[in-house]
C-alpha positions, 0 to 999 in steps of 0.5 A: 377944642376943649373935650366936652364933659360926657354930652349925648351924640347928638350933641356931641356931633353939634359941637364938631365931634365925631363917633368912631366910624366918623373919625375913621373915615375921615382919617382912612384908619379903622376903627380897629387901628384907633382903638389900637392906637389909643390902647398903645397911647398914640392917640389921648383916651378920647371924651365919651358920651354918655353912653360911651361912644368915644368922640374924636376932636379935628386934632385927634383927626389931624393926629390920626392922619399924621400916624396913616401916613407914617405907618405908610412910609413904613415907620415902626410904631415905636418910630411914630411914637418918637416922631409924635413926640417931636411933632407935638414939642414946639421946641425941638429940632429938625435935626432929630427929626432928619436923624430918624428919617435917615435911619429908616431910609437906611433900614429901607436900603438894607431890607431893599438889598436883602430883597434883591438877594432873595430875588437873585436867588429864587431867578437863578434857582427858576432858571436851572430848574427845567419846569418838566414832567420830570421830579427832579427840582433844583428849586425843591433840592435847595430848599431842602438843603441843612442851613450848615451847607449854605456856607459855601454858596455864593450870592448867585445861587444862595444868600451867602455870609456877604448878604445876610438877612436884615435882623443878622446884619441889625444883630451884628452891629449890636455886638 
């Protein structure tokens, strides 16, 4: 539907536009994020009306909802920018589209890894620690540790050099 120049609410609403409270729950994003969203050029400026509510179209819905459920498989922003521009070209090719799906799935895989390793860590950690009335807290005296001494820890009880954090591992191909 073409933007209509500048018409009232009322108006506005006749021609199956929607204010920004409208637009929001009907694409479950805030108003907030739609705005952020417009800020950052994810979504087009919106028309105004006169007083300078901004009006949404069922695309700019349609649009919005496309970003919801992007964001809620976890795609960057800069992700969904590159996937709103494949979506948007009529021309382009699926395979492109797969190459940025499988990278986040990859991406998922390794926070996925780091995650388990954390968890492995904290469960060994739990279980050494006797919970008592006593201070001493395997727990607190790792924690404490200089991060030099990690070195020579292994994945059971620390994070160890084979199990890097996500942004380590992302630095490392980088090189």
């Amino acid at each position: 539907m073409p933007r209509m120049p500048r018409p009232e609410l009322a108006d506005a609403r006749q021609h199956g536009l929607h204010n920004i409270g409208e637009a929001a729950r009907r694409s479950g994003v805030s108003a907030k994020m739609i705005r952020h969203y417009e800020s950052i050029g994810l979504i087009p400026p919106p028309s105004r009306t006169f007083a300078g509510y901004r009006l949404y179209n069922d695309a700019d819905l349609h649009r919005l909802g496309f970003i919801r459920r992007a964001r809620g498989l976890g795609f960057s922003i800069r992700q969904i920018e590159a996937l709103l521009g494949l979506w948007d070209d009529r021309s382009r090719a699926s395979a492109e589209v797969k190459r940025l799906a499988q990278s986040h799935v990859d991406e998922l895989a390794e926070k996925i890894a780091e995650m388990q390793a954390m968890q492995r860590t904290l469960q060994d950690l739990a279980r050494r620690c006797q919970g008592d009335d006593r201070p001493e807290c395997p727990i607190l005296e790792d924690l404490a540790k200089s991060p030099a001494s990690d070195a020579g820890m292994t994945p059971g009880n620390r994070i160890g050099p084979d199990e890097l954090t996500f942004e380590e591992r992302r630095a490392r191909r980088a090189r």
